[in-house]
MMTF fields as JSON, N, C-alpha, C and O atoms, coordinates in Angstrom:
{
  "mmtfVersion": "1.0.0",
  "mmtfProducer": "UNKNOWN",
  "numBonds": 339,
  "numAtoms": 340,
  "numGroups": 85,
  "numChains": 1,
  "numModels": 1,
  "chainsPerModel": [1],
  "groupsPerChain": [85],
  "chainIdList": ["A"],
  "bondAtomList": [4, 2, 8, 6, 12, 10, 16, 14, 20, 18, 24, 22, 28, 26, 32, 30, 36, 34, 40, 38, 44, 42, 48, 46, 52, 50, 56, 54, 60, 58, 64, 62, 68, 66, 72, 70, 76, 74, 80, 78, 84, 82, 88, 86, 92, 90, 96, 94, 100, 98, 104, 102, 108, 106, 112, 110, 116, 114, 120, 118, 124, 122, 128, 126, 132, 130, 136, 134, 140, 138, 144, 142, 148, 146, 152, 150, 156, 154, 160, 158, 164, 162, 168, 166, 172, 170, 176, 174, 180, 178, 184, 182, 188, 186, 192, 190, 196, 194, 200, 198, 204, 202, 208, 206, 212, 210, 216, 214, 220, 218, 224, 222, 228, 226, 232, 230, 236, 234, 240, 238, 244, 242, 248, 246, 252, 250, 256, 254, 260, 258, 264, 262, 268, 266, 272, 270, 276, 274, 280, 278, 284, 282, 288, 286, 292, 290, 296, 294, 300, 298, 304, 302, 308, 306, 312, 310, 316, 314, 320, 318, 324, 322, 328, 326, 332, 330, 336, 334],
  "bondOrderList": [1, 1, 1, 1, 1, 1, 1, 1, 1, 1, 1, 1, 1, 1, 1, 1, 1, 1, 1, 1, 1, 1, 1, 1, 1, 1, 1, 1, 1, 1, 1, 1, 1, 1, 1, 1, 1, 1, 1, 1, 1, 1, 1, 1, 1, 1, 1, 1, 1, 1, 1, 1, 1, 1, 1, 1, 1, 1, 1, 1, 1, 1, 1, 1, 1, 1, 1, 1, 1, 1, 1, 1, 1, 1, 1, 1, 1, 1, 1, 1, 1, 1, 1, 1],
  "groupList": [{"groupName": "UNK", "atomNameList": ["N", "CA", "C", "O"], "elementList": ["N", "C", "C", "O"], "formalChargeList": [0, 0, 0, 0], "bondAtomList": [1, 0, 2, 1, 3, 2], "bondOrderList": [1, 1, 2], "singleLetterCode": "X", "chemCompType": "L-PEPTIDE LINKING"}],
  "groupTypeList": [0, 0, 0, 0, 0, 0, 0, 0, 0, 0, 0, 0, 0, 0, 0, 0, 0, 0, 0, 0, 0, 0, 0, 0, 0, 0, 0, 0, 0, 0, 0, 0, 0, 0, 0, 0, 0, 0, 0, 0, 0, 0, 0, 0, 0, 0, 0, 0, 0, 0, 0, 0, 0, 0, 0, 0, 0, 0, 0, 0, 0, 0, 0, 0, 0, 0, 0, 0, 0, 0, 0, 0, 0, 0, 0, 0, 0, 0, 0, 0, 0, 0, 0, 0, 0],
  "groupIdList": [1, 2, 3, 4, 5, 6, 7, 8, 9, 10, 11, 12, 13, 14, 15, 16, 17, 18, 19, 20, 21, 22, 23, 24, 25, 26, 27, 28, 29, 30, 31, 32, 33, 34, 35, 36, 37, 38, 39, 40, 41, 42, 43, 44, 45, 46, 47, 48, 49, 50, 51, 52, 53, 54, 55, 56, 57, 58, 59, 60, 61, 62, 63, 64, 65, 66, 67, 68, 69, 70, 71, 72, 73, 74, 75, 76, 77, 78, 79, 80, 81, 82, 83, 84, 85],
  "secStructList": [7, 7, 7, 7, 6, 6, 7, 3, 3, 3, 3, 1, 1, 7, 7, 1, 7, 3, 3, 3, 3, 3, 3, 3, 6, 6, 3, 3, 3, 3, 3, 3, 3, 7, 1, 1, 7, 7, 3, 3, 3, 3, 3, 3, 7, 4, 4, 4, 3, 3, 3, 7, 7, 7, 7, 2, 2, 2, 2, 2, 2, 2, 2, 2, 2, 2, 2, 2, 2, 2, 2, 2, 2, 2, 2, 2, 2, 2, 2, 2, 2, 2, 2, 2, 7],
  "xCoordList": [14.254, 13.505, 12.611, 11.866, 12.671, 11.75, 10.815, 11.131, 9.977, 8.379, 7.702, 7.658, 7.179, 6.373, 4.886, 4.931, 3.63, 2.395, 2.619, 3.172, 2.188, 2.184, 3.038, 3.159, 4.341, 4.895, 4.331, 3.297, 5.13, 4.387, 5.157, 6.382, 4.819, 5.499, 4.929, 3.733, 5.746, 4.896, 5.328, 6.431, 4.665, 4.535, 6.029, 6.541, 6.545, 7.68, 7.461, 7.768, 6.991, 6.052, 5.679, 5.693, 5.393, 5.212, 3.272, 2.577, 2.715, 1.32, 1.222, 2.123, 0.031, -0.306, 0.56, 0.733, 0.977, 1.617, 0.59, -0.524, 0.715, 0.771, 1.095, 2.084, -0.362, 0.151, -0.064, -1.16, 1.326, 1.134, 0.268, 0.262, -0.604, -1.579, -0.593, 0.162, -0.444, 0.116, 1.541, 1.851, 2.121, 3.032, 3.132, 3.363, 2.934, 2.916, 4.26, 4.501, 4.849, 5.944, 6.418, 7.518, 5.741, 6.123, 5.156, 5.029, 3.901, 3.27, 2.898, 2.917, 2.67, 1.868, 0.955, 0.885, 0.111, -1.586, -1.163, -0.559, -2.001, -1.708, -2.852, -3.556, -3.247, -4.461, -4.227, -3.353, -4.799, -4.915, -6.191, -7.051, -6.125, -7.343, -7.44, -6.528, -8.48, -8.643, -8.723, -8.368, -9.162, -9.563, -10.551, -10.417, -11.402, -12.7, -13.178, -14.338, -12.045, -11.957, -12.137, -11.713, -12.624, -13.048, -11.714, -10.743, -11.791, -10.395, -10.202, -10.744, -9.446, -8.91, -7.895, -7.298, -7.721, -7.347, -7.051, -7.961, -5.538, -4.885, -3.5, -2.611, -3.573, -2.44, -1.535, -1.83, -0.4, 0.891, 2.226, 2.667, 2.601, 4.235, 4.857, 4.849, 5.804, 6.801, 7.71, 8.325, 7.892, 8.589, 8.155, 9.038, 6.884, 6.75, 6.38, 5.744, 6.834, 6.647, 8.47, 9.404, 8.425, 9.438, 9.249, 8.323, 9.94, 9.399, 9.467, 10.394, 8.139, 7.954, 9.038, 9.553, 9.227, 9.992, 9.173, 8.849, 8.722, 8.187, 9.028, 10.246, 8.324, 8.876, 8.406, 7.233, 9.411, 9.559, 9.195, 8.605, 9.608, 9.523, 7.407, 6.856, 6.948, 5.496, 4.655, 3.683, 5.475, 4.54, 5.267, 4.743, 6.626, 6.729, 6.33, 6.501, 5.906, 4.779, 3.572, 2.98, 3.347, 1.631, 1.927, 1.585, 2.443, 2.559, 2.915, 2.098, 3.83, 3.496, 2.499, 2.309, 1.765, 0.342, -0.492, -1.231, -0.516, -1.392, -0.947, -1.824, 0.04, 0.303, -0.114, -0.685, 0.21, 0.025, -1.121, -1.44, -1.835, -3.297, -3.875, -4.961, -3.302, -3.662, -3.37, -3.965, -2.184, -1.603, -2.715, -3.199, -3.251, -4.098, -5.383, -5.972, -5.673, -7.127, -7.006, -8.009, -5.913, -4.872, -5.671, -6.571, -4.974, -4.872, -6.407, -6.724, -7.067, -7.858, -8.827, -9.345, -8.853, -9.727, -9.194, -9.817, -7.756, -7.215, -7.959, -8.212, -8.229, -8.601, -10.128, -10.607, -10.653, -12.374, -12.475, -13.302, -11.571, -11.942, -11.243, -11.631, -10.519, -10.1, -10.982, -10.274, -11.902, -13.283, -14.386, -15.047, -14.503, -15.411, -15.124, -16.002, -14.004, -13.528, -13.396, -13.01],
  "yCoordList": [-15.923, -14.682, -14.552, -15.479, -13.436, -12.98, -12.172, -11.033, -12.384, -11.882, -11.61, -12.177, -10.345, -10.167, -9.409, -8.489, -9.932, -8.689, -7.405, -6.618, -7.128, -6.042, -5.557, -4.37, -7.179, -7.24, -7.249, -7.869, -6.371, -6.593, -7.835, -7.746, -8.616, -9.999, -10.102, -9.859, -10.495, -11.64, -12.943, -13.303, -13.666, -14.78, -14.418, -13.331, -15.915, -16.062, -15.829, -14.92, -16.693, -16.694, -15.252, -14.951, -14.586, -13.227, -13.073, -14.065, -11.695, -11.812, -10.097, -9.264, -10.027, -8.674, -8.963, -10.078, -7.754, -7.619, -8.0, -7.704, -8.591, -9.886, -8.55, -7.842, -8.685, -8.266, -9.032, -9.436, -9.231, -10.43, -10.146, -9.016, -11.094, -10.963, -11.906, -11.236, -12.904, -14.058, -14.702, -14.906, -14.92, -15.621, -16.802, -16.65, -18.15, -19.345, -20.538, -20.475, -21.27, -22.078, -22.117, -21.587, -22.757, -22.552, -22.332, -22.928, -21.08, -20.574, -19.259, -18.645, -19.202, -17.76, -16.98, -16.965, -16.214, -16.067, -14.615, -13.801, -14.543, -12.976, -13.125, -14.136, -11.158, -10.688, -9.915, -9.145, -9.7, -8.871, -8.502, -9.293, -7.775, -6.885, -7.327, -7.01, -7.997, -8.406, -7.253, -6.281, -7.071, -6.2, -5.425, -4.23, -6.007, -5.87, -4.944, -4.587, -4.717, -4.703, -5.808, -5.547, -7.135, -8.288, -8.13, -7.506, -8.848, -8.763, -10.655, -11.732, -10.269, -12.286, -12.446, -11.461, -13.558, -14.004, -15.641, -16.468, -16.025, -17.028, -17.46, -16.713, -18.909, -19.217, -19.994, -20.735, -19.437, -20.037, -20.423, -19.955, -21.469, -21.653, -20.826, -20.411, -20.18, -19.28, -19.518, -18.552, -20.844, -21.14, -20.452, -20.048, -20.188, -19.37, -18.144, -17.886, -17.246, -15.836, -15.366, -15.823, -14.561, -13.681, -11.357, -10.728, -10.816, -9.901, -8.914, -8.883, -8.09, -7.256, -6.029, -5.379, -5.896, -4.488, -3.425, -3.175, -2.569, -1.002, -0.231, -0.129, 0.34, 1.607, 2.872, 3.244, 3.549, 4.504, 5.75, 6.809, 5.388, 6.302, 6.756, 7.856, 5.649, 5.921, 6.598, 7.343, 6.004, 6.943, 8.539, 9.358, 8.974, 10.24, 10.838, 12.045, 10.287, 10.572, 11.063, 12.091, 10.49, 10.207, 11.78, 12.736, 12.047, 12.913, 14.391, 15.311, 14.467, 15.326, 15.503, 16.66, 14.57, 14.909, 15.561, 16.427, 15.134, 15.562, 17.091, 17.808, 17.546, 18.602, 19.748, 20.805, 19.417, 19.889, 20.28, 21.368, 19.18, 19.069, 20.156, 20.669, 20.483, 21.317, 23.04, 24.01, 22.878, 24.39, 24.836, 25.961, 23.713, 24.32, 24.922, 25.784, 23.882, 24.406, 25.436, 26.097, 26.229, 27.361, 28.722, 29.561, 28.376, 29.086, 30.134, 31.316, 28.527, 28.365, 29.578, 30.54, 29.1, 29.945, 31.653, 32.691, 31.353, 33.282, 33.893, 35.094, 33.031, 33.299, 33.893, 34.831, 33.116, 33.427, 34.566, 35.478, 34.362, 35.498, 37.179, 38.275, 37.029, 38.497, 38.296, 38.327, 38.14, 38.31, 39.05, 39.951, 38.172, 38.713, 40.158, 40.981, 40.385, 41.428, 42.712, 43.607],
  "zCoordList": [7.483, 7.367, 8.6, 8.917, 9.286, 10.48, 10.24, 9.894, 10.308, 10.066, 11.563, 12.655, 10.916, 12.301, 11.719, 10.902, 12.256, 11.683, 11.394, 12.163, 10.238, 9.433, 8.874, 8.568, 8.501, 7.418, 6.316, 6.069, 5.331, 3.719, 2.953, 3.034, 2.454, 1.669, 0.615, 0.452, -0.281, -1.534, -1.852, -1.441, -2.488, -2.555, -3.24, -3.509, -3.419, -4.244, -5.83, -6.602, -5.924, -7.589, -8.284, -9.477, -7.31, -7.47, -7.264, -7.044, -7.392, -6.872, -6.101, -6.006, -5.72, -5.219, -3.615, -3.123, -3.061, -1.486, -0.851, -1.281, 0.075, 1.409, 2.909, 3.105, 3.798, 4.785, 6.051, 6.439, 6.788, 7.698, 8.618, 9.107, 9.018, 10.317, 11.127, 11.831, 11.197, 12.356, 12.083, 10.91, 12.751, 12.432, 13.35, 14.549, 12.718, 13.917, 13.354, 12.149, 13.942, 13.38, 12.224, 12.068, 11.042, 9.589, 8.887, 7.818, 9.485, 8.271, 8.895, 9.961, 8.067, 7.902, 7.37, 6.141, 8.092, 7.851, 7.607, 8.305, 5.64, 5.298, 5.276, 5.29, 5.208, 3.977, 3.372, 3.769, 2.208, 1.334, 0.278, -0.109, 0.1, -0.773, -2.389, -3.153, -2.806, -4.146, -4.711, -4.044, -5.953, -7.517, -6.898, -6.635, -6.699, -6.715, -4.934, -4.728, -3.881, -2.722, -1.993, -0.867, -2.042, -1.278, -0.498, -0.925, 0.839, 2.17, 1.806, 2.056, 1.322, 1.72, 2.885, 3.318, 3.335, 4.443, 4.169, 4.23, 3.832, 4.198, 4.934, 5.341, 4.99, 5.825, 4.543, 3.606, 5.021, 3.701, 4.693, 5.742, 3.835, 4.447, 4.141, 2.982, 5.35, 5.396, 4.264, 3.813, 3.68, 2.212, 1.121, 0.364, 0.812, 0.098, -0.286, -1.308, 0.654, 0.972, 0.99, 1.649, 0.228, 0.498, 1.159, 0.647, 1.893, 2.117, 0.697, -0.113, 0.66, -0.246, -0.437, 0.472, -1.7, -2.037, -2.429, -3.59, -1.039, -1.406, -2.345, -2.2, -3.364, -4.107, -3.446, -3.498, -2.794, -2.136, -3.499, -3.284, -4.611, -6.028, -5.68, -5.647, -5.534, -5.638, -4.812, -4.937, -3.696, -2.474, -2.39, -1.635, -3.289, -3.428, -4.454, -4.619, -5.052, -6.417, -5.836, -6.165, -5.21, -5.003, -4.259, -4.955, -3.108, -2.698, -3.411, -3.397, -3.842, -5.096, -6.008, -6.383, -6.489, -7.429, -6.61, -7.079, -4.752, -4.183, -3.913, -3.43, -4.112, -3.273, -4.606, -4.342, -5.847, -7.304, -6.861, -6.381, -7.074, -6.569, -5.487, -5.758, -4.441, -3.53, -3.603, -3.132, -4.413, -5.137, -5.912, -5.787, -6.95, -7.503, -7.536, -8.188, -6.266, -5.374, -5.036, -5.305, -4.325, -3.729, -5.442, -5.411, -6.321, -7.018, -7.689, -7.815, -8.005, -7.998, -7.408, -7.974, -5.966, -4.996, -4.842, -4.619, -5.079, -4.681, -6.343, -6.424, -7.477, -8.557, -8.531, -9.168, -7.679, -7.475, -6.229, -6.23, -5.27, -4.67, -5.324, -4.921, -6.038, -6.88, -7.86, -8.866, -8.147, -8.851, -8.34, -8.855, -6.571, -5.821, -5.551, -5.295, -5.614, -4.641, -5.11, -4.358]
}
């Protein structure tokens, strides 16, 4: 497996996504963002990292709620100004 910074990985075991900062012989230095926001920062053997599987499903979700979201602001406002008007 070839890794390069600002690969996304996870542990094998499974765990929150892993984003690579370094890659040096047989390890590798992620970080990632706790619960709570705290930034962690460790070094792991390349043995136990596999690369992450993005769901493409979510980030076109997300985009759609936002756009819902923006129609309705849309609506919204043509609603208040044919009030004013």
């Amino acid at each position: 497996m070839e890794l390069k910074p600002g690969d996304v990985v996870i542990l094998k075991s499974g765990g929150h996504p892993l984003t690579v900062a370094e890659v040096n012989d047989d390890t590798v230095e992620c970080l990632w963002m706790g619960g709570e926001g705290d930034l962690f920062r460790e070094t792991l053997p390349k043995a136990v990292l596999e690369p992450a599987e993005i769901d493409d499903a979510e980030d076109e979700q997300d985009e759609d709620e936002s756009k819902n979201d923006e129609d309705e602001d849309d609506d919204h406002k043509k609603k208040k100004s044919k009030k004013v008007a």
